[in-house]
VOVOPA-515631 format. One record per residue (C-alpha): residue number from 0; residue in one letter; x, y negated, z. Coordinates in nm, 2 decimals. Layout:
N
[marse NUM a [X Y Z]],
...
END
This chain:
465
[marse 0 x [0.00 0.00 0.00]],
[marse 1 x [0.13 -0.35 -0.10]],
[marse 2 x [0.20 -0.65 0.13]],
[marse 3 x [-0.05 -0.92 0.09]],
[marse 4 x [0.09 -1.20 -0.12]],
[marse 5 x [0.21 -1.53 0.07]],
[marse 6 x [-0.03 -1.78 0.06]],
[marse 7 x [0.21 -2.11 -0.05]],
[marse 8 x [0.57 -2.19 -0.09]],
[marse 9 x [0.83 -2.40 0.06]],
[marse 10 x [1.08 -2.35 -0.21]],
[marse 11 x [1.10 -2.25 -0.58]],
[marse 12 x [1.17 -1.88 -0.46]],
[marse 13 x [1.05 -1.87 -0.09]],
[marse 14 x [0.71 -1.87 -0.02]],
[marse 15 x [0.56 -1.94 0.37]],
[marse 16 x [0.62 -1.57 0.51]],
[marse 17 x [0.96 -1.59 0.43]],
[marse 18 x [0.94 -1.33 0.14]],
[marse 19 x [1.10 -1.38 -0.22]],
[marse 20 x [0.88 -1.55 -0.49]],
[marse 21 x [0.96 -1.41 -0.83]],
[marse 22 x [0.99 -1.64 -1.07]],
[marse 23 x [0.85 -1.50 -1.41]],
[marse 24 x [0.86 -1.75 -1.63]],
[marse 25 x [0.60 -1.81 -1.97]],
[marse 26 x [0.87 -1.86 -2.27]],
[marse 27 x [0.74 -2.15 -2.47]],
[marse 28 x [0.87 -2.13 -2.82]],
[marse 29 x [0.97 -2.47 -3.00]],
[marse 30 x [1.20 -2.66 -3.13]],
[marse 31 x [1.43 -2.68 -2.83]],
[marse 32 x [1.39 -2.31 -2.76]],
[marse 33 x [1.48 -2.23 -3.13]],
[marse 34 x [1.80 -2.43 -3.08]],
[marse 35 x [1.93 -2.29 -2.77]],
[marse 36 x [1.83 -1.95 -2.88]],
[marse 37 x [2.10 -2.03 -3.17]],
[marse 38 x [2.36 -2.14 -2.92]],
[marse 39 x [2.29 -1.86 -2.71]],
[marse 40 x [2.39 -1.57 -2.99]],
[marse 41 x [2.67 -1.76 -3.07]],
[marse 42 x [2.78 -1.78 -2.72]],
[marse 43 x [2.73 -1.46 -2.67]],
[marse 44 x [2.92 -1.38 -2.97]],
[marse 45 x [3.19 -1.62 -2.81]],
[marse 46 x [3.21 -1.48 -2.45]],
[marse 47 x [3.24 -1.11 -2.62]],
[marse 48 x [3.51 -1.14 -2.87]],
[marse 49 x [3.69 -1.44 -2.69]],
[marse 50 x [3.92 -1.19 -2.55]],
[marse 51 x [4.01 -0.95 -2.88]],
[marse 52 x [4.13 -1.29 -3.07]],
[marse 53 x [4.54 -1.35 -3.03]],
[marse 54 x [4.69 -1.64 -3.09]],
[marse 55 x [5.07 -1.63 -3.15]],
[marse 56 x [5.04 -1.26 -3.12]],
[marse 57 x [4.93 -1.33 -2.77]],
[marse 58 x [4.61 -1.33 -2.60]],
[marse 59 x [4.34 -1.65 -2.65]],
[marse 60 x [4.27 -1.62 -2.29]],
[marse 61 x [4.40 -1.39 -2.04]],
[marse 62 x [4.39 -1.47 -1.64]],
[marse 63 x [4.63 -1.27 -1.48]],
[marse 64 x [4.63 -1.29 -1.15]],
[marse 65 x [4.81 -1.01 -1.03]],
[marse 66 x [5.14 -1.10 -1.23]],
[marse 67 x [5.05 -1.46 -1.15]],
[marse 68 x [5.07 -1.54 -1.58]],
[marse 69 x [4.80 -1.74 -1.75]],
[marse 70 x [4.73 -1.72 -2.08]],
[marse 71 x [4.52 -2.01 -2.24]],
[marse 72 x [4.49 -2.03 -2.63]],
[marse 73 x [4.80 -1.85 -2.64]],
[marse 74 x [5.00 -2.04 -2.41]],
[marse 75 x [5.11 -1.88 -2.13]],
[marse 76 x [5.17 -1.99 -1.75]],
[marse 77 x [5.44 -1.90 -1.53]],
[marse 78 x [5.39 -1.95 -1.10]],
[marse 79 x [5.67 -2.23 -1.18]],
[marse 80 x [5.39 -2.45 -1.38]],
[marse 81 x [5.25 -2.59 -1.06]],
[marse 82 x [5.24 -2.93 -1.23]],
[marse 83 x [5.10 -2.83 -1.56]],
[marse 84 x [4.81 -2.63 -1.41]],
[marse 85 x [4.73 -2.92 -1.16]],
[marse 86 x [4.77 -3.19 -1.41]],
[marse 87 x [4.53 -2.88 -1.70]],
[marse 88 x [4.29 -2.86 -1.40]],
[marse 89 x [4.24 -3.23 -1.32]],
[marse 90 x [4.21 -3.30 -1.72]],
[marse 91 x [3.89 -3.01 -1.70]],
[marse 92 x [3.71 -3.16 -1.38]],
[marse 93 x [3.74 -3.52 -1.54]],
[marse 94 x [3.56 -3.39 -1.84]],
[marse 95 x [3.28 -3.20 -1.66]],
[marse 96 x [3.25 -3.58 -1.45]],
[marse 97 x [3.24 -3.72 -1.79]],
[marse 98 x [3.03 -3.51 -1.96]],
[marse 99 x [2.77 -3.50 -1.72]],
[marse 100 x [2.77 -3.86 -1.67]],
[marse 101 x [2.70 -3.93 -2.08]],
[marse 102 x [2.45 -3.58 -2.13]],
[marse 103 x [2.35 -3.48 -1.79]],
[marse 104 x [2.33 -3.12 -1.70]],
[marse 105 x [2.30 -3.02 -2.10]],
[marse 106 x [2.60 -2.70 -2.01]],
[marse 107 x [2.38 -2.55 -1.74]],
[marse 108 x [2.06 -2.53 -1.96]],
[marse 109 x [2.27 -2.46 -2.30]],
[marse 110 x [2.58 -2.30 -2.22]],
[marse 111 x [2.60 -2.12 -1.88]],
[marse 112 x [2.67 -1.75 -1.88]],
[marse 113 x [2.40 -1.73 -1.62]],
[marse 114 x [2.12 -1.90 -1.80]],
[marse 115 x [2.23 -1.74 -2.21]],
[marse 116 x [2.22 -1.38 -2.03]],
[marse 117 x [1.98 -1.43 -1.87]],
[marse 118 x [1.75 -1.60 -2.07]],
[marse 119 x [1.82 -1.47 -2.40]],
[marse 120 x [1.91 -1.10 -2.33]],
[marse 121 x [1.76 -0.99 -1.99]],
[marse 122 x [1.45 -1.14 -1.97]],
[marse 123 x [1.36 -1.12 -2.31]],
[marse 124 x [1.41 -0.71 -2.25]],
[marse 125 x [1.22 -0.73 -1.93]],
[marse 126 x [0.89 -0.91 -2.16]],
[marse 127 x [1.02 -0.59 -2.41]],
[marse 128 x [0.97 -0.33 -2.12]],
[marse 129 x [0.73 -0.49 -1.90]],
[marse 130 x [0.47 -0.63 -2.14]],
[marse 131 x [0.56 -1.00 -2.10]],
[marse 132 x [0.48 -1.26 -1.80]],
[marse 133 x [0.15 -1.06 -1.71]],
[marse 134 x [0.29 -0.76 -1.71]],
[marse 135 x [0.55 -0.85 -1.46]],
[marse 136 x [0.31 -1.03 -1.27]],
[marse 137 x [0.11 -0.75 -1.23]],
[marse 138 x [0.41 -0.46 -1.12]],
[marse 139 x [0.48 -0.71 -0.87]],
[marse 140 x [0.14 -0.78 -0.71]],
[marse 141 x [0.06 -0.44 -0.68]],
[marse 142 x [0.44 -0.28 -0.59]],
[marse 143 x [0.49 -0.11 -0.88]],
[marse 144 x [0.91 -0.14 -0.87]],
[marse 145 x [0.96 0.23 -0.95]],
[marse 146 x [0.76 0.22 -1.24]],
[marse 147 x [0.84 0.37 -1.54]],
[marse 148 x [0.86 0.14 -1.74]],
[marse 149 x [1.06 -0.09 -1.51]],
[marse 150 x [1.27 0.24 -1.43]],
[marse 151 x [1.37 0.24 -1.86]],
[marse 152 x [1.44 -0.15 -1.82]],
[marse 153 x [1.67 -0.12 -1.54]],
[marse 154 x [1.86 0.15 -1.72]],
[marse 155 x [1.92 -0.05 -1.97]],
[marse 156 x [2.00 -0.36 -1.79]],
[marse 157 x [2.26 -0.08 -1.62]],
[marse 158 x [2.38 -0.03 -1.94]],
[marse 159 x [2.42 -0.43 -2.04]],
[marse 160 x [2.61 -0.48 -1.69]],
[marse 161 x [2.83 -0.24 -1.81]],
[marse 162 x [2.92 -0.39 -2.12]],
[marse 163 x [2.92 -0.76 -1.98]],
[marse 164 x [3.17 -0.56 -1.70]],
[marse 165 x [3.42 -0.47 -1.93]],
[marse 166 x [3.41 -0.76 -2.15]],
[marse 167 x [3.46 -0.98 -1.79]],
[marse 168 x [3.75 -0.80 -1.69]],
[marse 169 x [3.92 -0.82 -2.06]],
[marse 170 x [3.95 -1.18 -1.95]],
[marse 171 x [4.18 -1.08 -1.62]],
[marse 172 x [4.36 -0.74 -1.77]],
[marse 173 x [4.40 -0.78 -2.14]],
[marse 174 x [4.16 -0.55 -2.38]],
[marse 175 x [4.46 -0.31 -2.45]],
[marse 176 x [4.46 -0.26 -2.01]],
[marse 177 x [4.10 -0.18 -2.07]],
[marse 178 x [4.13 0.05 -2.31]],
[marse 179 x [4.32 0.25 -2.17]],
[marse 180 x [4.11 0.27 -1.84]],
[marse 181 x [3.82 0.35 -2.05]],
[marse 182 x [4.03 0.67 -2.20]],
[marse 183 x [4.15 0.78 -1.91]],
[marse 184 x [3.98 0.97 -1.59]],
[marse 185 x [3.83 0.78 -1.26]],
[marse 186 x [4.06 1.04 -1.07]],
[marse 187 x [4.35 0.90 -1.27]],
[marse 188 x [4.28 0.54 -1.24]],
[marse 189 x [4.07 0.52 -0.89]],
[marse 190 x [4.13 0.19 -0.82]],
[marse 191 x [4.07 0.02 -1.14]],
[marse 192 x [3.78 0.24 -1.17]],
[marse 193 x [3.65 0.09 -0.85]],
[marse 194 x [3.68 -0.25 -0.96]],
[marse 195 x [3.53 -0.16 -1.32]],
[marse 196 x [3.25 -0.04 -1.09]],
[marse 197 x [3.20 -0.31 -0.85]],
[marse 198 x [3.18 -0.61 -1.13]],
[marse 199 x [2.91 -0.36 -1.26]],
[marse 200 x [2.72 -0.37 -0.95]],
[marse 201 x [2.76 -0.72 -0.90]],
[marse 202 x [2.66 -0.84 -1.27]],
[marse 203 x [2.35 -0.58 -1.20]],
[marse 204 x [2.25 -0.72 -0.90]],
[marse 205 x [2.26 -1.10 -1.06]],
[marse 206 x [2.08 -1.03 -1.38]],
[marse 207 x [1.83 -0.82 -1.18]],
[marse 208 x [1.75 -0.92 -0.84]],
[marse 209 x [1.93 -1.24 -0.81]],
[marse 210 x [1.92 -1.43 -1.10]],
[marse 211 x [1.78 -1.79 -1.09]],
[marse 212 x [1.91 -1.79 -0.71]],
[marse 213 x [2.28 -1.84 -0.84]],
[marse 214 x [2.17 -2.14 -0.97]],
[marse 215 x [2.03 -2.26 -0.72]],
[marse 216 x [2.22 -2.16 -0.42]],
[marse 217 x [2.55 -2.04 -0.57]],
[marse 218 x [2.65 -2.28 -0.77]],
[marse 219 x [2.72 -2.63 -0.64]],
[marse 220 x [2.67 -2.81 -0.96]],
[marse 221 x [2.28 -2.88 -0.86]],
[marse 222 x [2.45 -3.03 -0.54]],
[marse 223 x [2.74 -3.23 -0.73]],
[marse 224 x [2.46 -3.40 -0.96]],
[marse 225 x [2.38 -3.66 -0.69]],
[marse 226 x [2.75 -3.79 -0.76]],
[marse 227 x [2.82 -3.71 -1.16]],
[marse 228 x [2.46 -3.87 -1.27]],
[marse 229 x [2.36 -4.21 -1.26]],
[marse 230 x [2.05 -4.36 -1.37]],
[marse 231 x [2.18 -4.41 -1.74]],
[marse 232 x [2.23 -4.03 -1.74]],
[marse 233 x [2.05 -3.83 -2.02]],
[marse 234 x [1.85 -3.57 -1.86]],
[marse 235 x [1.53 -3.42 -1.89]],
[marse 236 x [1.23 -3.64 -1.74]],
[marse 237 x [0.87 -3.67 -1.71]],
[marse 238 x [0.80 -3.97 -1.83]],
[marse 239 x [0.53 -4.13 -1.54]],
[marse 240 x [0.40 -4.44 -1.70]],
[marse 241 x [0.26 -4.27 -2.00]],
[marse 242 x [0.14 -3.93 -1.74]],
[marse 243 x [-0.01 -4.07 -1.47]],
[marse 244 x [-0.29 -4.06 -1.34]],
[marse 245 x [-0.33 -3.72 -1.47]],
[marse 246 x [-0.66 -3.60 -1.56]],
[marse 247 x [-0.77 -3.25 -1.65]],
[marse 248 x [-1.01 -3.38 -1.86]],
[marse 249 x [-0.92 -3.32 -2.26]],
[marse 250 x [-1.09 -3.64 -2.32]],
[marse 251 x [-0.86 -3.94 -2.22]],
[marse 252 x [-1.05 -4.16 -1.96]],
[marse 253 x [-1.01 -4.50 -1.95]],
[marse 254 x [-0.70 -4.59 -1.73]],
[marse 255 x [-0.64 -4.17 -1.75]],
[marse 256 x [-0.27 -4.08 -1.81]],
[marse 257 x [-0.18 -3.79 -2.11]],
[marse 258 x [-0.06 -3.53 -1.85]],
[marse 259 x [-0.37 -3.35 -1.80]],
[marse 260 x [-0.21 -3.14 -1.54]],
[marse 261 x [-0.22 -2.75 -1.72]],
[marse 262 x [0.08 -2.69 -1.53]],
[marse 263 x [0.26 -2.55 -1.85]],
[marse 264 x [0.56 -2.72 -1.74]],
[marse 265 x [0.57 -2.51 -1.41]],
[marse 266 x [0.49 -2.19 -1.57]],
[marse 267 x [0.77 -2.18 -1.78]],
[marse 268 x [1.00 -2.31 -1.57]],
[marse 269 x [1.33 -2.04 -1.49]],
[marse 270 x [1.37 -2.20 -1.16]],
[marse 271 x [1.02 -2.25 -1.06]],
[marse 272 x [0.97 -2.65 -0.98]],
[marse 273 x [0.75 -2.91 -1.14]],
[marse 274 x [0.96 -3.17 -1.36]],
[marse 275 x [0.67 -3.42 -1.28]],
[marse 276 x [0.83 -3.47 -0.96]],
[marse 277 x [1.12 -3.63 -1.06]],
[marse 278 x [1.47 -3.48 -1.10]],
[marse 279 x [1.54 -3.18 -0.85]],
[marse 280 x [1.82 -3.02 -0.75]],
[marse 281 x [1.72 -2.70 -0.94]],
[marse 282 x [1.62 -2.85 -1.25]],
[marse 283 x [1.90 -2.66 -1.51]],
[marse 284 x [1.79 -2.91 -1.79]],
[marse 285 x [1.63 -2.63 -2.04]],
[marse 286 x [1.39 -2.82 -2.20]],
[marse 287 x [1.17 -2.54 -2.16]],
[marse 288 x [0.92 -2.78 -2.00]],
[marse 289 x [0.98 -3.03 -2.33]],
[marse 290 x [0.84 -2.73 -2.55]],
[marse 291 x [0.55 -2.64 -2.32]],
[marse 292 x [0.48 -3.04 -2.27]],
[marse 293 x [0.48 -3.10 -2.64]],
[marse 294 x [0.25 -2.79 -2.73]],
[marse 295 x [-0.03 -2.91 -2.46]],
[marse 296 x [0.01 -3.24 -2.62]],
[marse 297 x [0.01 -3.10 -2.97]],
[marse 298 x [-0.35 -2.94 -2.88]],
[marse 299 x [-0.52 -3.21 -2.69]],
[marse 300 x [-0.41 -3.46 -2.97]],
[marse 301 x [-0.17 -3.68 -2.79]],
[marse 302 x [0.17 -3.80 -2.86]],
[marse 303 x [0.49 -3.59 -2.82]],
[marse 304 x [0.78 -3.65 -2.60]],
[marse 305 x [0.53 -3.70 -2.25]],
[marse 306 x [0.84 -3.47 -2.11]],
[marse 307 x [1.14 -3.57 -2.28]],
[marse 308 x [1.55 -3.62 -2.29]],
[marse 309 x [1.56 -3.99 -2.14]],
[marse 310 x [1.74 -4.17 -1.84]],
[marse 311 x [1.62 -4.30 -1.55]],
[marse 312 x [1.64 -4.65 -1.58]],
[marse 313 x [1.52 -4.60 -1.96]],
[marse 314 x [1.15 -4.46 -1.80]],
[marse 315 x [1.17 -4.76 -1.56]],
[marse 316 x [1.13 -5.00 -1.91]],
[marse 317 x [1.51 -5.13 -1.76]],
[marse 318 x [1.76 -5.22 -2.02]],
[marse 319 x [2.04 -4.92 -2.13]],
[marse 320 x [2.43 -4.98 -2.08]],
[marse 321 x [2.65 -4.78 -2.28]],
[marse 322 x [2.91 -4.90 -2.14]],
[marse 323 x [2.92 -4.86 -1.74]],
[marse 324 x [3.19 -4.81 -1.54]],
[marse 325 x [3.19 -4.41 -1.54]],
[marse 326 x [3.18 -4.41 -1.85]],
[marse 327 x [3.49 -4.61 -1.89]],
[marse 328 x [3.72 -4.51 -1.59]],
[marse 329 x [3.64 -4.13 -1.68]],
[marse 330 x [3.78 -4.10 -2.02]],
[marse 331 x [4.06 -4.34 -1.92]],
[marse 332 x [4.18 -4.05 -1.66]],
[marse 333 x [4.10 -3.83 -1.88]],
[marse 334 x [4.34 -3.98 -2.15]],
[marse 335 x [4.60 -4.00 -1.85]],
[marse 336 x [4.57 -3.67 -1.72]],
[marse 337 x [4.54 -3.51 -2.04]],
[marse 338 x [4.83 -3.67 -2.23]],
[marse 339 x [5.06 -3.59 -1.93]],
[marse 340 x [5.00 -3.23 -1.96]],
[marse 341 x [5.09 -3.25 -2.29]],
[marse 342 x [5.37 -3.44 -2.29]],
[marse 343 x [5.48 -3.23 -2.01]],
[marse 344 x [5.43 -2.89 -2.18]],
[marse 345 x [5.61 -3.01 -2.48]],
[marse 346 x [5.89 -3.11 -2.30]],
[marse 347 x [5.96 -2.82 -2.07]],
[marse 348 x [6.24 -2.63 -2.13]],
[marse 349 x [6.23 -2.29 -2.29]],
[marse 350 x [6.32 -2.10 -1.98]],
[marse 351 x [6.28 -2.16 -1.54]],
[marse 352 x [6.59 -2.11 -1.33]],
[marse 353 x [6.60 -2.15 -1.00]],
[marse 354 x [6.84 -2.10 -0.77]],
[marse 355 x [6.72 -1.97 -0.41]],
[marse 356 x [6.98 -1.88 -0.14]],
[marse 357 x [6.97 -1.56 0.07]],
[marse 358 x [6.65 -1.49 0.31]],
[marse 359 x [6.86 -1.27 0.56]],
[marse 360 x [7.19 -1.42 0.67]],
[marse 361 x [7.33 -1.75 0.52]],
[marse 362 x [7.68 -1.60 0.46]],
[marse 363 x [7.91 -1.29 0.54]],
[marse 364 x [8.24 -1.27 0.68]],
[marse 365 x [8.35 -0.93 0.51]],
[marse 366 x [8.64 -0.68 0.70]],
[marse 367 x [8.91 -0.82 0.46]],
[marse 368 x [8.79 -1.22 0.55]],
[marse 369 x [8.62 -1.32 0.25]],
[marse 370 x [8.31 -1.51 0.28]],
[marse 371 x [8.00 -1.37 0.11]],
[marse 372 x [7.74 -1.58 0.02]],
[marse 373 x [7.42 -1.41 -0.19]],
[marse 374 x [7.27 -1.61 -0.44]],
[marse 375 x [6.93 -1.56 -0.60]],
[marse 376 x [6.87 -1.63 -0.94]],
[marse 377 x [6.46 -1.67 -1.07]],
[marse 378 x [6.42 -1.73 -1.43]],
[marse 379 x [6.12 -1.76 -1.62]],
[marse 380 x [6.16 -1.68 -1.98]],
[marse 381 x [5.91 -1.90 -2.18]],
[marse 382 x [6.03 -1.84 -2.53]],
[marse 383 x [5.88 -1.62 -2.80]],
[marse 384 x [6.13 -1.33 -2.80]],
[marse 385 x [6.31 -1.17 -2.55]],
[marse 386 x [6.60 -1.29 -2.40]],
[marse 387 x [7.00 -1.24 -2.22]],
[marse 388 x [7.08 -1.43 -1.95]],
[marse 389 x [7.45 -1.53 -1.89]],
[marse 390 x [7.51 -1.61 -1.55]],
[marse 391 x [7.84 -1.81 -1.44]],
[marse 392 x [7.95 -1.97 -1.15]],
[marse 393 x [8.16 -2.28 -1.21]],
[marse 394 x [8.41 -2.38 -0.89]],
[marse 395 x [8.42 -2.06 -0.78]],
[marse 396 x [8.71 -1.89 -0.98]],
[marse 397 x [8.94 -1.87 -0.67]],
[marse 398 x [8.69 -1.61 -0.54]],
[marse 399 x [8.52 -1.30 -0.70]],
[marse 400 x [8.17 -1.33 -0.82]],
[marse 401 x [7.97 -0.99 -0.85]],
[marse 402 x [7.63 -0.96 -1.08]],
[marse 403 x [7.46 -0.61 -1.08]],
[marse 404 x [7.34 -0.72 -1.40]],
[marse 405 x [7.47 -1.02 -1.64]],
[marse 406 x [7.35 -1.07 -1.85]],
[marse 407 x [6.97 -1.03 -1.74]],
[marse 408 x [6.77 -0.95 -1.95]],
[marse 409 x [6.41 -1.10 -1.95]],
[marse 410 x [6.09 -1.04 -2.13]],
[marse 411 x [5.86 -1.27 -2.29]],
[marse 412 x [5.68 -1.45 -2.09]],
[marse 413 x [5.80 -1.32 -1.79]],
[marse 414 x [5.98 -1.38 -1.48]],
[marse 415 x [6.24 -1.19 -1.32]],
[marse 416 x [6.45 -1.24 -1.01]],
[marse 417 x [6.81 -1.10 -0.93]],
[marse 418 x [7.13 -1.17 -0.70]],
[marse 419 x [7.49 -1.25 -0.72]],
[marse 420 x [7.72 -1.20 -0.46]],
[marse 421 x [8.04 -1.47 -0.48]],
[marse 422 x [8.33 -1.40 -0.23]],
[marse 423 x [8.57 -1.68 -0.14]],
[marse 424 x [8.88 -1.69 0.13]],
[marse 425 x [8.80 -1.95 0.41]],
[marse 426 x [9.02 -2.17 0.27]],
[marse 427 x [8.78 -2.29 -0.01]],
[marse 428 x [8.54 -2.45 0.22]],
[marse 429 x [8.53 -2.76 0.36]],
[marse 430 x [8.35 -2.84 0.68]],
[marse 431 x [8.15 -2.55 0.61]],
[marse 432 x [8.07 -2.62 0.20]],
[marse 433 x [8.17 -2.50 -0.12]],
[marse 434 x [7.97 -2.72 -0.42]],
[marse 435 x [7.95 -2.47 -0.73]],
[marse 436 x [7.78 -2.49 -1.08]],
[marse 437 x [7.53 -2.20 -1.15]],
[marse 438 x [7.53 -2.20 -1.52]],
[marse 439 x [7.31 -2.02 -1.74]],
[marse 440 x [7.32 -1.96 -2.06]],
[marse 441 x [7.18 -1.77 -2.41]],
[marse 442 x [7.31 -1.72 -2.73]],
[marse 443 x [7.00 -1.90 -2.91]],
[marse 444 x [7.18 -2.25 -2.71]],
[marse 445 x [6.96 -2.26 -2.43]],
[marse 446 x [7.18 -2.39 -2.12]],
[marse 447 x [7.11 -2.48 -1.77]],
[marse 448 x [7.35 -2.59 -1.51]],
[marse 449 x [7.22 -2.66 -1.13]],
[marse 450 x [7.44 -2.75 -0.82]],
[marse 451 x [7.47 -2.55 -0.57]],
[marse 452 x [7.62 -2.53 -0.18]],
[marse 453 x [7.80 -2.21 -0.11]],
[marse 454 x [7.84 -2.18 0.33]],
[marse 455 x [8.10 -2.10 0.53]],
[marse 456 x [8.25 -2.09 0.87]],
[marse 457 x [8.37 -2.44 0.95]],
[marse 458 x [8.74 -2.42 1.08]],
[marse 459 x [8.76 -2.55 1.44]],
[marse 460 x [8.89 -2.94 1.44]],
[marse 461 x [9.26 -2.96 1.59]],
[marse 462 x [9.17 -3.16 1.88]],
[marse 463 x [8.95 -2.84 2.02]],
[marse 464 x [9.08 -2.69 2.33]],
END
């Protein structure tokens, strides 16, 4: 026997009791709908095959974050690029500030993961399964979650969340690392198999149980839109002046407003609220609510656009600025930031050394009196090809200097660490200091040379007891 439904709502998804309201939105076909239906597939295009492209014979995009190495349209990052990756990151949260500032919230309802999955490929399979809106409406009022029907749609969502799985990880472990997980055994792989399994589960439980919730309490964008939008913002709006007072009357009374109040607008909403109340928090920007507005007002002869892409102040009758200041300090950081990075990463050198002294003792006295002073060497190989490392140390040929290996040799794109060991009689330092040269070197010219204090007992002063 089935609960009893709640009897109101204090937000989109909770109703009085505390229980979840479902939000099963009415899909209103139009011309916004057609469009972002277009930009959806191609997204979802995008997001799929974004990984398999190689730029530079190296991957468009690959995060990874056990080796600490970022690839990004075949550039790759090394833990040394502190600066680039602040200065790459600032660039990116300047342009959502300016973006969302000139368009509003246009990537939430248009490009989001979360809203073209969801929109475009889940629900549209759960109308397939279910029998649209009612359909779904009805398994829910009377408990039917274990239906069949809703049994074959979660077996195929199982099936999606696998797919979107893979293709997620292939952004973090490279589509060769994947396929060969896929070949191989879970006994052979366990723990990538348990992570392949897990971002299963996780994109299973969004598309199916969660879903409008991330947007509304996972993500912080609804939050941050107090601060990024102004009143000259573009956004989606009701436009009052024309609307109210709403009638329900098809007729227009005199002094009556076009919104007849049909609630279209809240029945397809994906997040549940009524855009007539202003802009919310929740409001993803859809324009699902534009479609459903303009159909209504298709049928009861009245002029299109009652809900509409607008501004605040432009519904307010006040006069628009294109230029405010937002709008001008944004892309001048932008500019800043942006141009550093790439003056920056054109700049950098084709390789990192640095030079790091021991972690365990700062020098040895050996049994024969030398002092032994470990040096470790860190170099980041940057170039396209891999590369020998010659290793020298300049100011220390009174002494001995042993490399396990020199030259080292370095991979593309990686970074490798090793140690020297440079033995000098006492009598090269002075109060305790020996300056060196570490130089490095290649044979495709590449040269680096970086002082360096060698330590050592400092001889007692004569006038000590």
């Amino acid at each position: 026997m089935s609960a009893p439904a709640a009897r109101g709502r204090v937000l989109p998804t909770l109703n009085e009791d505390g229980s979840r309201n479902w939000i099963r939105p009415k899909p209103s076909p139009g011309p916004w709908w057609a469009r972002r239906r277009v930009v959806a597939y191609l997204l979802m295009i995008f997001f799929i095959g974004l990984p398999h492209v190689q730029i530079g014979g190296k991957p468009a995009i690959l995060l990874d974050v056990p080796r600490r190495q970022f690839t990004i349209l075949g550039t790759t990052f090394l833990p040394t690029d502190t600066l680039l990756l602040m200065l790459l990151l600032a660039s990116v949260i300047i342009a959502i500030f300016l973006f969302s500032a000139l368009f509003g919230r246009v990537w939430c309802g248009w490009a989001c993961p979360q809203t073209v999955y969801l929109e475009f490929l889940y629900r549209p399979i759960e109308r397939l399964f279910e029998g649209g809106r009612s359909g779904s409406l009805v398994m829910d009022r009377k408990g039917q979650h274990f239906h069949p029907r809703r049994l074959a749609k979660y077996l195929v969502y199982l099936a999606i969340s696998l797919l979107l799985a893979h293709t997620f990880l292939a952004y973090f472990v490279g589509v060769e690392t994947l396929e060969r997980w896929v070949q191989l055994s879970p006994a052979q792989h366990p723990t990538p198999f348990l992570v392949m399994a897990v971002t299963t589960a996780l994109i299973f439980t969004d598309f199916t149980w969660f879903r409008e919730q991330t947007c509304l309490i996972a993500c912080p964008y609804g939050r941050w839109q107090s601060v990024l939008l102004d009143q000259q913002s573009l956004v989606v709006a009701y436009d009052y002046n024309r609307g109210e007072p709403r009638t329900r009357s098809r007729e227009q009374a005199d002094g009556a407003g076009d919104c007849i109040d049909c609630g279209a607008c809240v029945t397809t909403c994906p997040t549940g609220i009524d855009i007539r109340n202003g802009l919310q928090m929740e409001c993803v920007h859809c324009t699902q609510c534009m479609d459903a507005c303009d159909t209504i007002m298709d049928k009861v002869e009245r002029p299109r656009g009652l809900i509409r892409y607008s501004s605040g102040d432009a519904l307010a009758g006040k006069p628009q600025h294109r230029l405010r200041p937002r709008v001008v300090i944004y892309p001048l950081a932008l500019v800043l930031f942006l141009g550093a990075f790439v003056v920056t990463l054109r700049t950098r050198a084709s390789a990192d050394i640095t030079v790091l002294r021991s972690q365990a003792e700062p020098f040895r006295v050996e049994a024969d009196g030398r002092v032994a002073n470990q040096v470790r060497i860190r170099i980041g190989n940057r170039g396209s090809q891999t590369e020998e490392y010659q290793i020298v140390v300049v100011g220390a040929e009174a002494g001995t200097v042993i490399a396990p290996e020199n030259p080292l040799r370095v991979d593309r794109d990686a970074l490798r660490t090793t140690s020297i060991f440079v033995l000098l009689p006492p009598s090269a330092f002075s109060a305790g200091l020996r300056p060196v040269t570490i130089r490095i070197t290649t044979a495709n010219g590449f040269a680096s040379e970086t002082p360096f204090n060698l330590l050592g007992p400092v001889a007692p002063s004569p006038e000590s007891p």
